[in-house]
N, C-alpha and C positions, 0 to 999 in steps of 0.2 A: 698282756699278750695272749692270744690263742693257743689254746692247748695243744692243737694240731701242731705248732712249730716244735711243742716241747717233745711232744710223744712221738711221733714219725721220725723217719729217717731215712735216707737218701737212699738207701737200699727198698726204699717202701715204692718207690718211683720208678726203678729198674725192673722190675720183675716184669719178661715177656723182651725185656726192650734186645735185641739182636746184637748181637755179636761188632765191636769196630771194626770195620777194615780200613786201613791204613792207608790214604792217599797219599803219594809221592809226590813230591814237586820234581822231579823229573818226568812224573805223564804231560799228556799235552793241549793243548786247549781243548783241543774236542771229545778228551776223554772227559776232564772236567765237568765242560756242559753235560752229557751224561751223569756224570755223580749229581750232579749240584741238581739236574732233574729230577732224584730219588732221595735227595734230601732233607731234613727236618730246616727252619729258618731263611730257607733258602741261601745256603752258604754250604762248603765244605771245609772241615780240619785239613790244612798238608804236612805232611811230612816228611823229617829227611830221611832216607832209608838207614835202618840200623845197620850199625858193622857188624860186621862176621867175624868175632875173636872165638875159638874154642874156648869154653869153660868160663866164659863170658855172662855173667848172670845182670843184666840190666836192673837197674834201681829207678826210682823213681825222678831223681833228679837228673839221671839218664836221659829217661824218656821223655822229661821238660824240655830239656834241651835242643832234643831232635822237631819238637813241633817246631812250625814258621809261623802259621796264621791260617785265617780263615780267609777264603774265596768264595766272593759273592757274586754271583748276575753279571753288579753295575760295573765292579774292575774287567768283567770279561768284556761288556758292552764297549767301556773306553776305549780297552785296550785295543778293541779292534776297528775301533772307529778313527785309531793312532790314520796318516797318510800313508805311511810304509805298509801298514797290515792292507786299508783299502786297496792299495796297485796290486799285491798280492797276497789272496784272500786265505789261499790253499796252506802259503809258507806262515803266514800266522795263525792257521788253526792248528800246525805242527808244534808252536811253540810249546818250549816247556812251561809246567806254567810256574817255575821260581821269578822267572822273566815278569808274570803276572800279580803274584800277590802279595801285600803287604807284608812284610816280616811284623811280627808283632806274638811272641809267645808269652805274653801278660794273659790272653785271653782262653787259655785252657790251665784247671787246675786239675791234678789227680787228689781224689779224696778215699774214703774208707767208707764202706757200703752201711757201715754203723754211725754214720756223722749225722748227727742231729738237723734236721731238716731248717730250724733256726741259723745254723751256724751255715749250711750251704746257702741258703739265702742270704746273708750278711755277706759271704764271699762274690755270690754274684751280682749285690748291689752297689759293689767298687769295680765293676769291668768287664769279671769274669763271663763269659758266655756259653762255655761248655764244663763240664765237669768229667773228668775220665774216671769212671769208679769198675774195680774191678769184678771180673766176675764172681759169684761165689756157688761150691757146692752144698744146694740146702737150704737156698734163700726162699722163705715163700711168702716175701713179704712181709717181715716179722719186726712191728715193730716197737719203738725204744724201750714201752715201758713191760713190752713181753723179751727184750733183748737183756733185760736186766733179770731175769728169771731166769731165763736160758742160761746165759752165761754168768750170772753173779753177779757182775758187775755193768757200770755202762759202760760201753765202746767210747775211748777217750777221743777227743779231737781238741787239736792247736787251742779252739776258742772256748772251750767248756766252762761252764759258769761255775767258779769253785764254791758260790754259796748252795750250791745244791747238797740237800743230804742224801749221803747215798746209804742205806741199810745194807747190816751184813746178811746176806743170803749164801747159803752153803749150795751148792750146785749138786746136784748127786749125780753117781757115776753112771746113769745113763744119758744124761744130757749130753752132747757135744759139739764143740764149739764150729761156726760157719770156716768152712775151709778153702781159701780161696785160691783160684787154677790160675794157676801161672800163665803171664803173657795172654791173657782174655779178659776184653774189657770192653764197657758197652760206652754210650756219651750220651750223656742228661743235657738237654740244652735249656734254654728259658720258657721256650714252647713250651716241653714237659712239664715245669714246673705249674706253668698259668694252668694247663689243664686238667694236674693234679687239683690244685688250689679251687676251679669250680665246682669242683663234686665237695668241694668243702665248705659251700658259703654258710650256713647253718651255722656252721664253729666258729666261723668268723666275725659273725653279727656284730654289728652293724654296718662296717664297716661297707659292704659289696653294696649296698641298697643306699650308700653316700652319695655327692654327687662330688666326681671330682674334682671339682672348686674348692668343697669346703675340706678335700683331703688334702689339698696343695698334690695333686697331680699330674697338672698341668706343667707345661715344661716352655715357658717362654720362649727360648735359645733354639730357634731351629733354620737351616737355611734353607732359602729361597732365592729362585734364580726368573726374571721377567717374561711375558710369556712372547716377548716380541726381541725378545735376547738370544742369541743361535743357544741352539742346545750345547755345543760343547760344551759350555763354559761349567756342565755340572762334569763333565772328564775331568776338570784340573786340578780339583780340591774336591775331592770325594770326600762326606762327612763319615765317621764310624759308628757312630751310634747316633738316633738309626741311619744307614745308611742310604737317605732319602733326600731331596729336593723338592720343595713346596713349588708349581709351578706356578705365578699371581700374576692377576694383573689390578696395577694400582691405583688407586682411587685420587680424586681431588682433593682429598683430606690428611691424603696421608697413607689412606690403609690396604690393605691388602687382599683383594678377593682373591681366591682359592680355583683354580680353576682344573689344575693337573695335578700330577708330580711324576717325577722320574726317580724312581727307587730299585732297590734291589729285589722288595719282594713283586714291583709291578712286571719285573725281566724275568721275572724265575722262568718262565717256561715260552718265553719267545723265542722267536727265530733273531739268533744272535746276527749272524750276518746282514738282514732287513733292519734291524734297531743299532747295528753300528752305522751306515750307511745313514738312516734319517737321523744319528744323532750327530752325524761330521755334516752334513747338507742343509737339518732343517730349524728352522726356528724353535724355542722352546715350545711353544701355544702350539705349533704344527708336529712336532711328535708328538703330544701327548694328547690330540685329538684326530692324527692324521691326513692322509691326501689320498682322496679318492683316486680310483681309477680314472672313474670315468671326468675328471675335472681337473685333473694335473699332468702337465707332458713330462715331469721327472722319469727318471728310469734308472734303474740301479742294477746292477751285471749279477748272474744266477751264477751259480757255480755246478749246478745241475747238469748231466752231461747227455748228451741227446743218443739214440740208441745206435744202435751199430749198421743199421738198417738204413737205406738212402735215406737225405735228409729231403727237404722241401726243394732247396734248389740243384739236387741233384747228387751232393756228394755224401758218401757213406764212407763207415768207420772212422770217420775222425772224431774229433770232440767239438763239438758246437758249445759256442757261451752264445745263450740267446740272453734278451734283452727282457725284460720288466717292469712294469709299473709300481714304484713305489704303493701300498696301500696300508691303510689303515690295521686292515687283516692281517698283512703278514707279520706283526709284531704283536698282534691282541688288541688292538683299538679299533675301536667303532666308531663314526662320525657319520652322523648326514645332511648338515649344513656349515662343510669348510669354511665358505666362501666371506663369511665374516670378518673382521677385522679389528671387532673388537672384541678378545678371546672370552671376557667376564660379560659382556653384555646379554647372553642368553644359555642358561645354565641347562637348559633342555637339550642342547645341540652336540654334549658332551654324553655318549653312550657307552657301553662296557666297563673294559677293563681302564681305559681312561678317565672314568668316575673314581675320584679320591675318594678314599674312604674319611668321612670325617664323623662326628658326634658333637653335642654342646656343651657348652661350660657346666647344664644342668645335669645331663647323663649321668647315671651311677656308673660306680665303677665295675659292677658286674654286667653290666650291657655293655659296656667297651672293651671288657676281656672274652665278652662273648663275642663281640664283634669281631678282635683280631686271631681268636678261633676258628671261626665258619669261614672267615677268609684270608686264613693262613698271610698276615702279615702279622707283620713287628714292630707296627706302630700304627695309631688311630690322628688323624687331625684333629683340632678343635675349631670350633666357631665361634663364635658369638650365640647366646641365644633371639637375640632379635633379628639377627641379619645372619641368612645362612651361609654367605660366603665369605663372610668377612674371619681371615685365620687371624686366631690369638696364640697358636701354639698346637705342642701334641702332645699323645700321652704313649710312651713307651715300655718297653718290658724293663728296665729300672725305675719307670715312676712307678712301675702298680706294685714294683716289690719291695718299694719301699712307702707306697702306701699301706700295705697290709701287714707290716711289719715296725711301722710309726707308734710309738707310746702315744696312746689316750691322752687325750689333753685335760690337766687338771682343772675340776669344775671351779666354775666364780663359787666367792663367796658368799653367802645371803646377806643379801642389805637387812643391818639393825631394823 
């Protein structure tokens, strides 16, 4: 194993990282989309508001308790692409959003800014996706194997390997120990970690320059939804990790080309109400390469309010809802030959944000965590190496953390 996992420590990863603030699941959807636009993952932590007991000191199990989950994008997209939110668009961007997101508090743990950067990686290779670790006074980065000098001893956690020997070191009394501020706490997400772990591939040899096939990092198990199948059908069963939909269209053979997907990190920064709208109207293969203006009579209602000034046909100060052409643009999608019919037939015809991001079977594994770096997603597709469309799978932020943290495999023996 990498000495980086032994020496570091999760407090090595904090330093600079900003202060939490605490979203309520009593804000409302449109406060959300704000959070979730200045987000790491593109998701937000909720929570429930803390009570107000005098002399009340919250503990940790506490504060497990009050988290709910994480909100993403895609729950936002569904939710409002529900019939009830479309008729009224205003009274479900009001909603709260406990209404919105999955309960699920398996997926934040609170840790010790001294936890071995091994043992927080093993944490978030079973689910976990945020780490709450609290602030400290003093922290400059310092880590495990300078943390045992400091303080004498290591900083214990849950998972410590008790074959480690620990040497007596006497601390002298100018040292003193990291003090940590009450109620301030920042959150390590899986991002942080992959983009710690690039500035380490050196430590990591060989491992980043593998190709992910031969690291088993490929992840079979992924859903896909047809590209001639309406798009709700990714509302009804959102997957969790990642929280993506392969968009495909299928082959005579059998298989699958790759054509879209409808994901969480492709909504981070869309116009929610355009992408709930073409996801309750439009086929899969038609959101995720869109409908032009000028070549579709759809129209979908603006919530935009026209100015207080006479309108066109004469009336002022009221509220005009004018009318719209669904496009491609107003969700992030580019296309300039809809008119197709067969969505795999011409891969050129799919432009922007509607380009999957995918890699090959051959790719190393540091080109695809470089990939879902530069484009802030949370998962890469795979292909085939002979046929670029054809998906086998992806590779997520638990395949690569638990490709870089997989035992070496023991060498064959030499033939007599």
């Amino acid at each position: 194993m990498a000495s980086v996992f032994l020496y570091h420590v999760v407090g090595d990863l904090t330093v600079g990282k900003p202060e939490m603030v605490e979203f309520t699941e009593n804000e409302t959807v449109e406060a959300a989309i704000r959070a979730i636009g200045e987000s790491t993952e593109c998701g937000i932590a909720v929570w429930r508001r803390r009570s107000v007991q005098k002399g009340l000191i919250e503990n940790a199990e506490m504060r497990h308790q009050r988290f709910v989950g994480i909100l993403n994008p895609l729950d936002i997209v569904a939710f409002l692409a529900r019939e009830d939110c479309l008729n009224d668009q205003e009274k479900a961007m009001k909603t709260p959003v406990s209404e919105v997101v999955v309960p699920d508090n398996t997926l934040l743990k609170e840790v010790d800014p001294g936890t071995r950067l091994i043992d927080a990686l093993e944490i978030m290779k079973h689910g976990v996706r945020r780490l709450l670790v609290p602030k400290s006074i003093g922290w400059r980065g310092m880590s495990k194997r300078f943390s045992i000098l400091y303080n004498g001893k290591w900083l214990k956690t849950p998972d410590s390997n008790p074959n480690i020997t620990i040497p007596a070191i006497n601390r002298t009394s100018s040292s003193t120990p990291t003090a940590i501020i009450r109620d301030k706490y920042c959150c390590l997400s899986r991002e942080d970690v992959i983009r710690f772990l690039i500035g380490c591939l050196g430590a990591l040899a060989p491992v980043p320059l593998s190709s992910i096939s031969s690291l088993g990092a490929i992840n079979p198990n992924y859903c896909s939804i047809e590209a001639l199948s309406p798009a709700m059908e990714a509302a009804r069963k959102i997957p969790r990790e990642p929280s993506a939909f392969a968009v495909v269209d299928p082959t005579p053979d059998g298989q699958h080309k790759i054509i879209g997907e409808i994901s969480a990190s492709k909504l981070w920064k869309c116009d929610y109400l355009a992408a709930a709208w073409a996801l309750a109207n439009l086929s899969a293969g038609q959101f995720v390469t869109g409908v032009e203006d000028n070549q579709s009579s759809r129209s979908l209602p603006d919530l935009v309010a026209a100015g207080d000034g006479d309108g066109a046909n004469g009336v002022g100060g009221g509220r005009l809802i004018r009318q719209r052409t669904f496009s491609s643009r107003s969700i992030g999608f580019f296309n300039h030959n809809p008119s197709s019919q067969s969505f795999g037939s011409n891969r050129s015809m799919y432009r922007g944000r509607s380009v999957p991001l995918t890699c090959k079977t051959t790719s190393s594994l540091a080109a695809v965590m470089a990939q879902m770096l530069s484009h802030r997603a949370t998962h890469v597709w795979v292909t085939e190496t002979e046929n670029d469309d054809v998906l086998v799978g992806l590779v997520g932020y638990a395949d690569i953390l638990a490709a870089v943290t997989r035992p070496p495999a023991a060498p064959l023996p030499e033939a007599s």
